[in-house]
Chimera marker file (.cmm) of the C-alpha trace (Angstrom):
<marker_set name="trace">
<marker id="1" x="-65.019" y="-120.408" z="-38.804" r="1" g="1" b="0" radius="0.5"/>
<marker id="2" x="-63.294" y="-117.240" z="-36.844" r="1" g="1" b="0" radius="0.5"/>
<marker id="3" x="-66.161" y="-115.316" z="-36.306" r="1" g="1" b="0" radius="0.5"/>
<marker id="4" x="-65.243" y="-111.795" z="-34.653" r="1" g="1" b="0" radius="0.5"/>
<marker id="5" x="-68.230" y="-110.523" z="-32.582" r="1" g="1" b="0" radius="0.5"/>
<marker id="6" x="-68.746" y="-106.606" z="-33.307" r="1" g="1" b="0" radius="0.5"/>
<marker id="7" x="-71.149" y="-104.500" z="-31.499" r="1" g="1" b="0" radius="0.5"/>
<marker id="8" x="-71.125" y="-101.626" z="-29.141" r="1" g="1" b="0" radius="0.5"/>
<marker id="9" x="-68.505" y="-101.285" z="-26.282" r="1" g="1" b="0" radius="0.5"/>
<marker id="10" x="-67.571" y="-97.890" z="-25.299" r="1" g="1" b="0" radius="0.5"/>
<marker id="11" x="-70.933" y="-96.326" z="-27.388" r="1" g="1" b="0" radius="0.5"/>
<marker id="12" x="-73.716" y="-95.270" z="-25.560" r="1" g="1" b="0" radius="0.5"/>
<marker id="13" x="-71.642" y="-95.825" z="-22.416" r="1" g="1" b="0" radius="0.5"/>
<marker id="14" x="-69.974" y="-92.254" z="-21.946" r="1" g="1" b="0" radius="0.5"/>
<marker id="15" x="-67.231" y="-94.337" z="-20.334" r="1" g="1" b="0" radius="0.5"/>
<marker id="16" x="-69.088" y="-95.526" z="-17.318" r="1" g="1" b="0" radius="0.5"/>
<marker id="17" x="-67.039" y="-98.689" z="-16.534" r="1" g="1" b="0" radius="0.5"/>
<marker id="18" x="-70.062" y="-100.548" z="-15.240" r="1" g="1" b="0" radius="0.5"/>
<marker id="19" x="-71.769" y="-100.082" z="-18.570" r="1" g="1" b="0" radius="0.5"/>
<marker id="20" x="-69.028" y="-100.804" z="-20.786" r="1" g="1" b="0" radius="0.5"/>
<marker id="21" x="-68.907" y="-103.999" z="-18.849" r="1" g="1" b="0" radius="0.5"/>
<marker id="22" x="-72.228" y="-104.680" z="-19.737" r="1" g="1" b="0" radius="0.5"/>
<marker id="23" x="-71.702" y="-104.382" z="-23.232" r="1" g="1" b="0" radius="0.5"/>
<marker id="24" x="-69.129" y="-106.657" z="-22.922" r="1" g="1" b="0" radius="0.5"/>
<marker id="25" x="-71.696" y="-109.635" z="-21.350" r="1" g="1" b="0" radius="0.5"/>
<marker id="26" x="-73.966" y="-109.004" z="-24.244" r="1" g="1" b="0" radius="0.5"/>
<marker id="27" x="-71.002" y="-109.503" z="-26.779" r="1" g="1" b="0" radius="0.5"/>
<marker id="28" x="-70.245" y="-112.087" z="-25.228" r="1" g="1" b="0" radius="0.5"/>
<marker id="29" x="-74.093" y="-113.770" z="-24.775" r="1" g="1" b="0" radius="0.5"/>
<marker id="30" x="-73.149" y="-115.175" z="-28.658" r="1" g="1" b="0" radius="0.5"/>
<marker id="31" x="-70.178" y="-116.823" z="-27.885" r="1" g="1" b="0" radius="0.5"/>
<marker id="32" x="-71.313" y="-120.017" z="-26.648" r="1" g="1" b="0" radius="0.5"/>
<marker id="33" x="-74.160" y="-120.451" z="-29.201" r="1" g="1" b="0" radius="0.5"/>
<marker id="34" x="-71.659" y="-119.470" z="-31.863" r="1" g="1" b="0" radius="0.5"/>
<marker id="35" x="-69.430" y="-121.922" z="-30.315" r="1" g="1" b="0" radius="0.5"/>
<marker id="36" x="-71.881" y="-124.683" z="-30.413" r="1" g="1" b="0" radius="0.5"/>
<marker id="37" x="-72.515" y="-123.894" z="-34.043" r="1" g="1" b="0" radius="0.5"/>
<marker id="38" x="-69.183" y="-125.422" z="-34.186" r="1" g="1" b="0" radius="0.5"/>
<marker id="39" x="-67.278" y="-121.803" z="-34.191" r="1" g="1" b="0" radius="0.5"/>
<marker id="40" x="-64.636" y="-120.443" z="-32.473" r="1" g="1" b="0" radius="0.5"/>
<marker id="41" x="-65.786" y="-117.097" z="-31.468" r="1" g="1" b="0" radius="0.5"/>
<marker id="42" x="-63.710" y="-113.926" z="-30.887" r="1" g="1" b="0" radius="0.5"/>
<marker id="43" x="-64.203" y="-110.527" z="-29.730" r="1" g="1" b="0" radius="0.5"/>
<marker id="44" x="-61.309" y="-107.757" z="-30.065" r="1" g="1" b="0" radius="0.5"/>
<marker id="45" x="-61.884" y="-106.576" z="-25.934" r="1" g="1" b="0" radius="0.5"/>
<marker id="46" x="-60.860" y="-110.605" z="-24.949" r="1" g="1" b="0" radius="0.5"/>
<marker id="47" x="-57.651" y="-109.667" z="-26.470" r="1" g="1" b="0" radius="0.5"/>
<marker id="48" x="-57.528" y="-105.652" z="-26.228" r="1" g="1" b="0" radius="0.5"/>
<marker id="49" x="-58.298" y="-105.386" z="-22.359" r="1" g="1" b="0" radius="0.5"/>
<marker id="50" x="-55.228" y="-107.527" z="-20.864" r="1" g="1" b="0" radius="0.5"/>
<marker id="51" x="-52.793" y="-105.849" z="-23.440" r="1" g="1" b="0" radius="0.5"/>
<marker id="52" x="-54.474" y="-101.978" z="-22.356" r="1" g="1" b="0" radius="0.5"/>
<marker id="53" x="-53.461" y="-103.135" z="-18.565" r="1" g="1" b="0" radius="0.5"/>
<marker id="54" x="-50.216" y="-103.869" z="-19.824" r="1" g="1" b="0" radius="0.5"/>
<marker id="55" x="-49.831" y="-100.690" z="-21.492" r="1" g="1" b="0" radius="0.5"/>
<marker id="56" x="-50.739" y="-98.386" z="-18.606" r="1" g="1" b="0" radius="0.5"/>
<marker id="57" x="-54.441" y="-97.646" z="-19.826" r="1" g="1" b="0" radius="0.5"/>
<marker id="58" x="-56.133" y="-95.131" z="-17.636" r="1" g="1" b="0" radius="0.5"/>
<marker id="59" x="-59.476" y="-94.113" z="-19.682" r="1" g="1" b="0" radius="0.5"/>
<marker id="60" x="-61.296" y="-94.849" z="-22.474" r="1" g="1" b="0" radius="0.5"/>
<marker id="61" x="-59.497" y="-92.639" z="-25.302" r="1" g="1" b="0" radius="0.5"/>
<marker id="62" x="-56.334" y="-92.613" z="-24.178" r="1" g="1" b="0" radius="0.5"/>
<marker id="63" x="-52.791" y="-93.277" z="-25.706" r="1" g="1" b="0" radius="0.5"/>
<marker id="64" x="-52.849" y="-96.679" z="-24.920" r="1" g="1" b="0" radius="0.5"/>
<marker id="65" x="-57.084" y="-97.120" z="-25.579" r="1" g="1" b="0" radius="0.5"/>
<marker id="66" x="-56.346" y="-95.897" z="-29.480" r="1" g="1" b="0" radius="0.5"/>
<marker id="67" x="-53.151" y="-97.621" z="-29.864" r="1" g="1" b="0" radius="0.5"/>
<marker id="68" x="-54.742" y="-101.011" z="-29.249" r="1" g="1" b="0" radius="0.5"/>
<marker id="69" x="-58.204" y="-101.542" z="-28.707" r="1" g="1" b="0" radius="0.5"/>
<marker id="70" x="-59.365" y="-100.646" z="-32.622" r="1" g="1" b="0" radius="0.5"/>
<marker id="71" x="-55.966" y="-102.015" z="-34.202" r="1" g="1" b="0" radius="0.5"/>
<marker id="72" x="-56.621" y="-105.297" z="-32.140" r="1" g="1" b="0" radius="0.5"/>
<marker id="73" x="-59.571" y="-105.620" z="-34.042" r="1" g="1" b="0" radius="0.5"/>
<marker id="74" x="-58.300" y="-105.000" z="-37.656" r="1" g="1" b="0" radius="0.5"/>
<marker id="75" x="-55.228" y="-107.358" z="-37.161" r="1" g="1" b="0" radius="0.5"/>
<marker id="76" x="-57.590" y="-110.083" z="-35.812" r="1" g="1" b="0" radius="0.5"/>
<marker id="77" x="-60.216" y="-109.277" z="-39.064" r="1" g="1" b="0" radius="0.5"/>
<marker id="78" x="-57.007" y="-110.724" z="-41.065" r="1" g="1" b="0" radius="0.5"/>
<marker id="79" x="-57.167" y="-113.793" z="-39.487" r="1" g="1" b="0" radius="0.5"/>
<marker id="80" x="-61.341" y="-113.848" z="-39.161" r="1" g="1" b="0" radius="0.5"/>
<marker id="81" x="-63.419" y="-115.853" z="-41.616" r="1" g="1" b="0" radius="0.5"/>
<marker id="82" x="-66.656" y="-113.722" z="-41.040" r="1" g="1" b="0" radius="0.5"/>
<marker id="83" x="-68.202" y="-111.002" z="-37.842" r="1" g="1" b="0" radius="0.5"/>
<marker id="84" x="-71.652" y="-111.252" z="-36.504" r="1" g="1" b="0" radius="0.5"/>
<marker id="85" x="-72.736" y="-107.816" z="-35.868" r="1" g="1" b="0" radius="0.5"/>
<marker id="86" x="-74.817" y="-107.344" z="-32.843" r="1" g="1" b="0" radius="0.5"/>
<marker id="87" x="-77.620" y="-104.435" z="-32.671" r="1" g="1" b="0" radius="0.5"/>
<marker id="88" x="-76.480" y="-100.850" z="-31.603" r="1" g="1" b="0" radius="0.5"/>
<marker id="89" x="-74.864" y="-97.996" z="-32.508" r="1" g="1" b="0" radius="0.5"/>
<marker id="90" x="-70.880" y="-98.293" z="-33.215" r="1" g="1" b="0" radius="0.5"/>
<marker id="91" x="-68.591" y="-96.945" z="-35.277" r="1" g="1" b="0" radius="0.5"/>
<marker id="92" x="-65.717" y="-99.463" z="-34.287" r="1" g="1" b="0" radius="0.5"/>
<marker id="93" x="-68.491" y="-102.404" z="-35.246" r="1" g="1" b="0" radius="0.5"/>
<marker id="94" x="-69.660" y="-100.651" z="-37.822" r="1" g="1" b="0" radius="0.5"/>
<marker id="95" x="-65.859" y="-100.458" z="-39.400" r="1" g="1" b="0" radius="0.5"/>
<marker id="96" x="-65.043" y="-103.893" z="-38.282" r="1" g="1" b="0" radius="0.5"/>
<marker id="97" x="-67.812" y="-104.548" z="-40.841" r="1" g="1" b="0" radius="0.5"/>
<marker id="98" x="-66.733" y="-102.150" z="-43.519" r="1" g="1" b="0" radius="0.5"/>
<marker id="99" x="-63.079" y="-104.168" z="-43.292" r="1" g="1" b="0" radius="0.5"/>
<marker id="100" x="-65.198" y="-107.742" z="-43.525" r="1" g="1" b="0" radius="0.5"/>
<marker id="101" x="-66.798" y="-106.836" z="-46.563" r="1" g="1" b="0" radius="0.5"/>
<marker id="102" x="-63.567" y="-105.345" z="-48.314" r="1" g="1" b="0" radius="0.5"/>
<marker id="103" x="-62.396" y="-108.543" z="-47.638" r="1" g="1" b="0" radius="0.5"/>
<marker id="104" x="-64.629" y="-110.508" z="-48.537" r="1" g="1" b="0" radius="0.5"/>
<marker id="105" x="-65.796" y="-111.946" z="-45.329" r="1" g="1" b="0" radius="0.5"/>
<marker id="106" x="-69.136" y="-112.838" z="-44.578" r="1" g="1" b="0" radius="0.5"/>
<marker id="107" x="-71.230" y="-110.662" z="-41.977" r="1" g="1" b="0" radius="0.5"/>
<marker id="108" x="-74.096" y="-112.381" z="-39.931" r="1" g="1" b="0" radius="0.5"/>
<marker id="109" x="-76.572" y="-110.269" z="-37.814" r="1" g="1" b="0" radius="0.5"/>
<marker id="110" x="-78.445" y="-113.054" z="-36.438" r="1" g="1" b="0" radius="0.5"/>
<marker id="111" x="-77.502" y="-116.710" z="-35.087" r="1" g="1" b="0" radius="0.5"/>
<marker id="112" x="-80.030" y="-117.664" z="-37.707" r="1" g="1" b="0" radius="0.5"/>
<marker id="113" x="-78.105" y="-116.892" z="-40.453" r="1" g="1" b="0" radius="0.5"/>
<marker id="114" x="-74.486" y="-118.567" z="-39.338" r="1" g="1" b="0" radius="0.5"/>
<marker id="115" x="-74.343" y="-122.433" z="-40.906" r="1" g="1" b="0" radius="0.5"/>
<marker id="116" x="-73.477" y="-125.050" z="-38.904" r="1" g="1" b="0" radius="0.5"/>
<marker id="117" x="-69.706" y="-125.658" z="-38.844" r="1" g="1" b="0" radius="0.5"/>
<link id1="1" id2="2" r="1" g="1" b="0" radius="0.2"/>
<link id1="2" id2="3" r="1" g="1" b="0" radius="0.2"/>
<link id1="3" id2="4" r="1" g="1" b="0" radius="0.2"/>
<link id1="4" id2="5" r="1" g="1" b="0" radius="0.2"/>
<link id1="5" id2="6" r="1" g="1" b="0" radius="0.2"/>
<link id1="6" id2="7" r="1" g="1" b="0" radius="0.2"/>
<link id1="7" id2="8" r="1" g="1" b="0" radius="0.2"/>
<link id1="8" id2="9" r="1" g="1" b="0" radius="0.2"/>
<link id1="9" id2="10" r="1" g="1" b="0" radius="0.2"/>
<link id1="10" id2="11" r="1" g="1" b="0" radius="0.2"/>
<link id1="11" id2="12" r="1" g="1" b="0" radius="0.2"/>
<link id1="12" id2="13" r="1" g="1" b="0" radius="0.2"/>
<link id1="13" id2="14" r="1" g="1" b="0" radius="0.2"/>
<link id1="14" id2="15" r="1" g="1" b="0" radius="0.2"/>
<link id1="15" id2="16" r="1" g="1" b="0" radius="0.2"/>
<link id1="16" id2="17" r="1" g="1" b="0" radius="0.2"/>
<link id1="17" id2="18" r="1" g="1" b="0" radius="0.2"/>
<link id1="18" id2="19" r="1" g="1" b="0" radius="0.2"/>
<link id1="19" id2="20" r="1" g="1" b="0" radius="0.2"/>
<link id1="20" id2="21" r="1" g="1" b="0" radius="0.2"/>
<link id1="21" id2="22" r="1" g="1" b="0" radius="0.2"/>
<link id1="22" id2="23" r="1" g="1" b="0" radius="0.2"/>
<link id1="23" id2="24" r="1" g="1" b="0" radius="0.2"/>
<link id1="24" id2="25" r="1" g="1" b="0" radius="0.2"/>
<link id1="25" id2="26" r="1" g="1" b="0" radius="0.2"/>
<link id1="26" id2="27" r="1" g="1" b="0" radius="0.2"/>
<link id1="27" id2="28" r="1" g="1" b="0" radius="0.2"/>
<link id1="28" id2="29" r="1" g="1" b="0" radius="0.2"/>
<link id1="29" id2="30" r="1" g="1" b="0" radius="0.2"/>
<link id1="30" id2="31" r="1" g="1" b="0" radius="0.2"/>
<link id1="31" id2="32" r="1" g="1" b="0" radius="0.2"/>
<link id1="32" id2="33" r="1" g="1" b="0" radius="0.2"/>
<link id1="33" id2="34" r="1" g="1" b="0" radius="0.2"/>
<link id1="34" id2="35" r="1" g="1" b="0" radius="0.2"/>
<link id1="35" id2="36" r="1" g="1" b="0" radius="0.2"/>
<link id1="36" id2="37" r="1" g="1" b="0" radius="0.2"/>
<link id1="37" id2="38" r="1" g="1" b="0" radius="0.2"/>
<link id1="38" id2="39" r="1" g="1" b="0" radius="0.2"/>
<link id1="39" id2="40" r="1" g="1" b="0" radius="0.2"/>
<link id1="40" id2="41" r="1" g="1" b="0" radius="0.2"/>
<link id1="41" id2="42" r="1" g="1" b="0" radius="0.2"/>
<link id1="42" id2="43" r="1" g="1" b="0" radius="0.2"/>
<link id1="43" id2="44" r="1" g="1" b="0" radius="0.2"/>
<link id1="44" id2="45" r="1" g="1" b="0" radius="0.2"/>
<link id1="45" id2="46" r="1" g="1" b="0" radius="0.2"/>
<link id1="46" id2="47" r="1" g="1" b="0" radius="0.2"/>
<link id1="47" id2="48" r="1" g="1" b="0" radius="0.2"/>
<link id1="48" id2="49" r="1" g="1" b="0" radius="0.2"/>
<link id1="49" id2="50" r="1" g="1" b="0" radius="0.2"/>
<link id1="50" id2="51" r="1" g="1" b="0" radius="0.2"/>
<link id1="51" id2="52" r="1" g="1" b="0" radius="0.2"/>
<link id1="52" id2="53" r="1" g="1" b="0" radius="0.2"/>
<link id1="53" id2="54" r="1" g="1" b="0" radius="0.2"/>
<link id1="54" id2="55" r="1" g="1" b="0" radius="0.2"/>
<link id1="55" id2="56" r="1" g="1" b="0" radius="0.2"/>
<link id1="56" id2="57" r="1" g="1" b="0" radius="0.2"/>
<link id1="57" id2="58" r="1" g="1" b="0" radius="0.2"/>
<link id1="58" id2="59" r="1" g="1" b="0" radius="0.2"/>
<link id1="59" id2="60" r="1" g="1" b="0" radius="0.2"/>
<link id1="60" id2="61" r="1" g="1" b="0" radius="0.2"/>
<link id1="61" id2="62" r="1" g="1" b="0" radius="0.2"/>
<link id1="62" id2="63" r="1" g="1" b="0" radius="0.2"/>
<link id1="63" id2="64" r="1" g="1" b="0" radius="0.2"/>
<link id1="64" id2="65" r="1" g="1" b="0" radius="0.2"/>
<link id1="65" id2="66" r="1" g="1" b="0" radius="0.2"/>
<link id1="66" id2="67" r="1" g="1" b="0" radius="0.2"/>
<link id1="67" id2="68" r="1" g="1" b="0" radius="0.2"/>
<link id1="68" id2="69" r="1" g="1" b="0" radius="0.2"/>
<link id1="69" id2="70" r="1" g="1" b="0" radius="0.2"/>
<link id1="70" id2="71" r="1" g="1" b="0" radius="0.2"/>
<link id1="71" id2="72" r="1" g="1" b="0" radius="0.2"/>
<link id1="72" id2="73" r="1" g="1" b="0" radius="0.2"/>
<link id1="73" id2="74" r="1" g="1" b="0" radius="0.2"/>
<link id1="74" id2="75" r="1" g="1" b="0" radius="0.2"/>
<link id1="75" id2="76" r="1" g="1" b="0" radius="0.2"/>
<link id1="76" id2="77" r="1" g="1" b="0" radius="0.2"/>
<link id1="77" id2="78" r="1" g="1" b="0" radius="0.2"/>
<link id1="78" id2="79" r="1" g="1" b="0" radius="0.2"/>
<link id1="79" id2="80" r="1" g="1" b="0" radius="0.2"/>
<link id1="80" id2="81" r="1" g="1" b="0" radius="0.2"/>
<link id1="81" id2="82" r="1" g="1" b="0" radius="0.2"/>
<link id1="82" id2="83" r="1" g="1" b="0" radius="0.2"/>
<link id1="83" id2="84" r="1" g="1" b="0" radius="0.2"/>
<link id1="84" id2="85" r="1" g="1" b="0" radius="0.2"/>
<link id1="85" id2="86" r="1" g="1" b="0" radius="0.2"/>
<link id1="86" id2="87" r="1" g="1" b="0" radius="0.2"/>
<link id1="87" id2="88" r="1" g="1" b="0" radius="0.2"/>
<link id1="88" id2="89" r="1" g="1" b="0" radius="0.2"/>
<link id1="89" id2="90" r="1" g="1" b="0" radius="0.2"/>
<link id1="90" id2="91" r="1" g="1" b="0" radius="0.2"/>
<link id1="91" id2="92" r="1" g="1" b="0" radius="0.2"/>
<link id1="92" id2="93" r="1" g="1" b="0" radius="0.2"/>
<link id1="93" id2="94" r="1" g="1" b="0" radius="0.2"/>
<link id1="94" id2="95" r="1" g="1" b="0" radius="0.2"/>
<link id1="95" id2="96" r="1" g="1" b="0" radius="0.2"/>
<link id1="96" id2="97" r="1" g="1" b="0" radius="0.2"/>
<link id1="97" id2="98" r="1" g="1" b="0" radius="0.2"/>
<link id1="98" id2="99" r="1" g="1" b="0" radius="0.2"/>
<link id1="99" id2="100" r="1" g="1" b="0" radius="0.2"/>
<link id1="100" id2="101" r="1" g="1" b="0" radius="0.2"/>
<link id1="101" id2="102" r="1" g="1" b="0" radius="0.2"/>
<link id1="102" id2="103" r="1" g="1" b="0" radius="0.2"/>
<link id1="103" id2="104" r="1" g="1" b="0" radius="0.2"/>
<link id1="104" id2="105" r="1" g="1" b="0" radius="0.2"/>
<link id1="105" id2="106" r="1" g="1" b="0" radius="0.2"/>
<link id1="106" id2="107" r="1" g="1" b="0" radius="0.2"/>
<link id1="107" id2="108" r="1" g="1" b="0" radius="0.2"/>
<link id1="108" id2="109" r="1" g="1" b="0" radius="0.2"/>
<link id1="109" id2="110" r="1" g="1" b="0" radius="0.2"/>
<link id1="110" id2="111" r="1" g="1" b="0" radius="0.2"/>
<link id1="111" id2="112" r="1" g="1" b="0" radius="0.2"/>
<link id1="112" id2="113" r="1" g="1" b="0" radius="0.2"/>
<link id1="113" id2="114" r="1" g="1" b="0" radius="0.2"/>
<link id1="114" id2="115" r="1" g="1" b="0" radius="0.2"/>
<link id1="115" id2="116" r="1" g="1" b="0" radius="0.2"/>
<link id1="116" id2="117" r="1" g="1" b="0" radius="0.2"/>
</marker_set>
């Protein structure tokens, strides 16, 4: 499966760079077990963050920030077989998940719960 990894990014952070970098690393701390489940795992900032550089991004809620980092999500939701929703407060993770379910994807909040590829 496509599994999009949804969790907190920009909440919590009040746009501190260094901690929105953290929550990237602990996004990303389920990729490679997701992987090994036989997964390809995918999270919307892998794709967002090189196209907001391209777009002249300057700070988080910005032109560029809400024409592509939530949209990159949703367009890669239609190509996603299920998320795995980390812990934490966020409304983009919590509307990735809203979008999975009207779809009829599966959601995961532990590496427990995701089958084996």
């Amino acid at each position: 499966m496509l599994i999009l990894i949804a969790g907190p990014y920009r909440s919590g952070t009040n746009d501190d760079p260094r901690l929105m970098q953290e929550n990237l690393r602990r996004l990303e701390s389920v990729a490679l077990p997701l992987f090994r489940l036989g997964h390809i795992p995918m999270i919307g900032e892998w794709v967002a963050l090189p196209l907001l550089h391209l777009a002249g991004f300057q700070k988080p809620g910005d032109a560029a920030y809400e024409e592509i980092l939530y949209p990159v999500a949703h367009r890669l939701l239609e190509k996603c077989d299920a998320v795995f929703r980390m812990e934490g407060t966020s409304k983009g993770a919590d509307e990735d998940v809203r979008i999975a379910r009207e779809r009829g994807l599966k959601v995961y909040h532990r590496l427990e719960e995701v089958p084996e590829a």
